[in-house]
N, C-alpha and C positions, 0 to 999 in steps of 0.2 A: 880448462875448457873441455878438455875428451874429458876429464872426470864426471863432468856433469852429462856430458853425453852419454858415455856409459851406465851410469847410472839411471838414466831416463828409458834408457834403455833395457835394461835389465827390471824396472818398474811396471814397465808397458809388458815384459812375458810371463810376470808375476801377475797385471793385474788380469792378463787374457787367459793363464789360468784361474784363476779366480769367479773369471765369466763363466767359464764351463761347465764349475762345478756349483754352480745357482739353478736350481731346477722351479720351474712354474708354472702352472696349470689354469686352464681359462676353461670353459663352459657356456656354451650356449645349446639348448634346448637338449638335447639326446647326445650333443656331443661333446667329447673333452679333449683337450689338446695338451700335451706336455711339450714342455722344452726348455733351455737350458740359456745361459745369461748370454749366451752370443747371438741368439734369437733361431737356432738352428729347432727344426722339428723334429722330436726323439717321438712322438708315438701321438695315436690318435687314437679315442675310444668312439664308438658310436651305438647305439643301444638298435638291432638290429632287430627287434621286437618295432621298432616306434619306422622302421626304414617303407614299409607296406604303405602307409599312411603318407608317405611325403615325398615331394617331388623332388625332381631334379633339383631343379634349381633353389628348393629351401632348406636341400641339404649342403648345398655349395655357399651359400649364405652362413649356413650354421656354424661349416667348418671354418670362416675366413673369420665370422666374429669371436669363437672361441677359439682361435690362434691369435686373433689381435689382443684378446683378454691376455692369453697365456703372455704374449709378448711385453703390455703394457705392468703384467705383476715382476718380469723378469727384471725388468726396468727400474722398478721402485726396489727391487733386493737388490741388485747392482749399486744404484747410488747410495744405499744405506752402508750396503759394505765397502763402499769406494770412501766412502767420508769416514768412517773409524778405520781405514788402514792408510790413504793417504791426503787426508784431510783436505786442504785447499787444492791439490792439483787434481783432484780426485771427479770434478766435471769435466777438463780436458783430456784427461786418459778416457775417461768412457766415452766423449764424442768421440776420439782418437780409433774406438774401436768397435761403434757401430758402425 
């Protein structure tokens, strides 16, 4: 029983490295969003030529839809690499650690 424990365990820090080192990038309009498979935000580009033109509010737009892009590609390399390292258990570790 602790063997399975332990090992679940030692699975779950294996795969939360694994998250970190997934990088993905989203884009919307002028802006681009990286970040990394635990859905943390590593950097943000925005084309500051195009900033003149646009208001508040449709660059706060811009930023939330290309982070939700970045988030939802981060998502899709997550479970592909979840399912070729731990096959079947490999959707509950990743709900386990969004």
């Amino acid at each position: 029983m602790f063997g399975n424990i332990l090992k679940m365990k030692e699975q779950m820090e294996e795969a939360k490295l694994l998250l970190e080192e997934i990088f993905a990038h989203g884009t919307a309009g002028e802006v681009t969003v990286k970040c990394d498979g635990t859905r943390r935000v590593l950097d943000v580009q925005i084309n500051v030529d195009s900033l003149a033109i646009m208001d508040k509010t449709e660059l706060q737009d811009l930023i939330v839809l290309a982070s939700n892009r970045a988030f939802e590609e981060s998502q899709v390399k997550a479970a592909e690499i979840f399912k070729d390292k731990f096959g079947p258990m490999a959707p509950g570790l990743l709900k386990g650690l969004m």
